[in-house]
N, C-alpha and C positions, 0 to 999 in steps of 0.2 A: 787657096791662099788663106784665106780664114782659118778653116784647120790647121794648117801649120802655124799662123801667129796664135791660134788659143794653143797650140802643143806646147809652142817657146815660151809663154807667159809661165805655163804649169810647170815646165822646167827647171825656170825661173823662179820659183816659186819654191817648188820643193829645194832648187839649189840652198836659195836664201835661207830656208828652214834650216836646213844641214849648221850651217856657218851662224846662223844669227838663230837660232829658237826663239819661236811665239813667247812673251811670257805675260802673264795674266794683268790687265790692268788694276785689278783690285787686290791681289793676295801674295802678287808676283810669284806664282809658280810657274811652272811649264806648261801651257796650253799644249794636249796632245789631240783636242777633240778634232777631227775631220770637220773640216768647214767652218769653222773659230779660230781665230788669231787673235783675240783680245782680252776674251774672258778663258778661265780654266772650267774645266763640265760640273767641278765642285761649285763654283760661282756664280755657272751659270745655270745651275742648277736651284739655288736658292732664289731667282729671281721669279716673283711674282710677276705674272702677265695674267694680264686682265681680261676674262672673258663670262662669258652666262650673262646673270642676272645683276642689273646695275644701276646705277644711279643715271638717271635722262637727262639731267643737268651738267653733270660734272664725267662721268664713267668710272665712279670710285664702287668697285662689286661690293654685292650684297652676300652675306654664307646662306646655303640654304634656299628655301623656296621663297625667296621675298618677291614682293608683288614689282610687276615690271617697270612698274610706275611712281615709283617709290624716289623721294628725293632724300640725300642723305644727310645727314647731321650737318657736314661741310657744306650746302647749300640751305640751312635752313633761313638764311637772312637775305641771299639775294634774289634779288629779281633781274634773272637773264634778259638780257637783248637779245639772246639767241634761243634757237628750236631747241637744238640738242647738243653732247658732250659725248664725249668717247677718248681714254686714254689706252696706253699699250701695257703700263707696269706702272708697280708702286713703286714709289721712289726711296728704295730702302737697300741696304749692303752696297753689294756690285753698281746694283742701276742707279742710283747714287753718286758712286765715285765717278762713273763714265758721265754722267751729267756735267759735274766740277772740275773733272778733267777736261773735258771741250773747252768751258764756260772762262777758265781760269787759266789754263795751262797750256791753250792752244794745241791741242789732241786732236785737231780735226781727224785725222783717221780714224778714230772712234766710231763716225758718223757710218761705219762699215759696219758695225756691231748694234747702232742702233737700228738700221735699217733691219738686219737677220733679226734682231726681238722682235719688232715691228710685223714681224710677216709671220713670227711665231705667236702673237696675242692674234685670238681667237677672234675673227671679223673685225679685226684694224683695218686690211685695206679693205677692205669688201667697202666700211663705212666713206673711206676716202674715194674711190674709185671713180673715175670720170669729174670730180670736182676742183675747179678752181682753188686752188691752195694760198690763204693771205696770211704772211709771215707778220706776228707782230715786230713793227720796227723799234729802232734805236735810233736814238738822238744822235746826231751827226756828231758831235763830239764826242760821245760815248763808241761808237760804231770805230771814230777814227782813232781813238787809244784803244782799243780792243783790235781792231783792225779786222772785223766780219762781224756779223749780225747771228748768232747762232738760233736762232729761230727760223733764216732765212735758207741756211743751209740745211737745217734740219726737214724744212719744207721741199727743199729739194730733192733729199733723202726720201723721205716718203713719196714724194710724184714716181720717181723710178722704180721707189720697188712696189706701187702699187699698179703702172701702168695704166693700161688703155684709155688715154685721153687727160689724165690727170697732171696738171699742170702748176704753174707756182706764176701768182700777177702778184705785183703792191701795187694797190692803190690806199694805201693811206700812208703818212708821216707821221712822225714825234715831233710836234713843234715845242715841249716845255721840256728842258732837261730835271727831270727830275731826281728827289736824291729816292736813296737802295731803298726799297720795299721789306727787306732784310727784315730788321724788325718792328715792323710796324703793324698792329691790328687791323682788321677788317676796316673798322670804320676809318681810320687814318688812311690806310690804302687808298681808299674811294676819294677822301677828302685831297690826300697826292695827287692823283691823276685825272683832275678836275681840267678839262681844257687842254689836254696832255697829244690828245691824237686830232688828227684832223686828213680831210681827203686831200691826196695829192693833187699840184695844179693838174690843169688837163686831162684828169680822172674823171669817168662816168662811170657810173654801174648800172652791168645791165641786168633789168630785173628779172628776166629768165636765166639766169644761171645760177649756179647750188655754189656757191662760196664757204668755204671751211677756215675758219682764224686756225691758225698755229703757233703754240707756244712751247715751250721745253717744259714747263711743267703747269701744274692747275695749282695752288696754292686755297688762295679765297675765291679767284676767279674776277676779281677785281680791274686785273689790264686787260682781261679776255672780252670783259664788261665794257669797261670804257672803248675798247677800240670798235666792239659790235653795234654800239651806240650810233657812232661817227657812220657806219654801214647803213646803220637802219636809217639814219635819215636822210643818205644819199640816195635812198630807193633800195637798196636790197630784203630779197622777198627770203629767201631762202639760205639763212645761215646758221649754221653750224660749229662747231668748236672741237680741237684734238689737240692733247699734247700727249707728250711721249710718256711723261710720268705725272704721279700724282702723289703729292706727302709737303 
């Protein structure tokens, strides 16, 4: 039975191809690539995925032989609440548009495309694998005029296509609505998001488990900051940070 509902899906699939063609979310051409629906192979070809030698803070690579412990320019100012970082692409052309396109334009299909980059950056899941995944949240008023959390879905994204064990919990909130980080420097960010997260009622963390914050992108690392903070003094031993890009 299985076999035949995956034969009808394929079907299906190439039916829809036929009548409606893939076309590229960033350049609108014709996606032809096999196993892409969203980007074109020219698009998705210019996208930077992050892998080698990198920054332990944040996961912004290093060219060349840089030492593995090296923290990078974009981290020279903070002082992480967490162990380590790891992203999947820089946040530039394609991988870009498909961020603003979720974030803004309710593209959630997208979330198809981030997951395949995801498993194409070089030990992305490896680093997620079997860990507790904490989506940073959004303000209940922000959440309900957006109408999803894309950090939360993107969390989701990664659990499934990292598997074995790897899962998605919130245990914290947004209790301060605060305004777009948009423009605002390092030091303003920090001073924004002062009192911003806090742990959910009824939330306990348990201190042997590997908990990973998720966000869509690393920026200054600022809310990655602030919400790791609220972890670390709930008791977690073992935290980590990933977002899908970094720019």
């Amino acid at each position: 039975m299985q076999t035949i509902r995956a034969g009808l899906r394929s079907w299906l699939r190439a039916t829809r191809d036929v009548w409606f063609p893939p076309v590229c979310v960033h350049c609108h051409g014709l996606v032809e690539t096999p196993g892409r629906r969203f980007l074109c192979d020219a698009c998705a070809r210019r996208i930077h995925r992050v892998g080698g030698t990198h920054c332990t803070t944040c996961g912004y690579p290093f060219a060349g032989d840089a030492a593995v412990d090296r923290v990078c320019e974009h981290c020279f100012e903070l002082e992480p609440q967490f162990r380590e970082g790891r992203t999947a692409v820089l946040l530039r052309g394609p991988a870009r548009t498909l961020v603003l396109e979720i974030k803004y334009h309710r593209a959630l299909h997208l979330f198809d495309e981030v997951a395949l980059l995801a498993r194409e950056a070089e030990g992305f899941l490896d680093f997620l694998r079997g860990a507790a995944l904490v989506p940073v949240p959004l303000h209940p008023r922000k959440e309900r005029e957006r109408g999803f959390n894309q950090s939360r879905l993107l969390a989701r994204a990664f659990a499934r296509a990292a598997g074995d064990g790897t899962r998605v919990v919130e245990p914290l909130r947004r209790t301060v609505d605060t305004r777009t980080q948009t423009r605002l420097d390092r030091r303003a960010r920090q001073e924004n998001l002062k009192n911003a997260f806090a742990l959910a009622p009824r939330r306990r963390i348990n201190p042997t488990d590997r908990l990973v914050l998720v966000d869509d992108v690393f920026t200054t690392g600022a809310t990655l900051n602030a919400c790791a903070a609220v972890l670390r003094r709930a008791g977690c031993v073992n935290l980590d940070v990933a977002t899908f890009g970094h720019g």
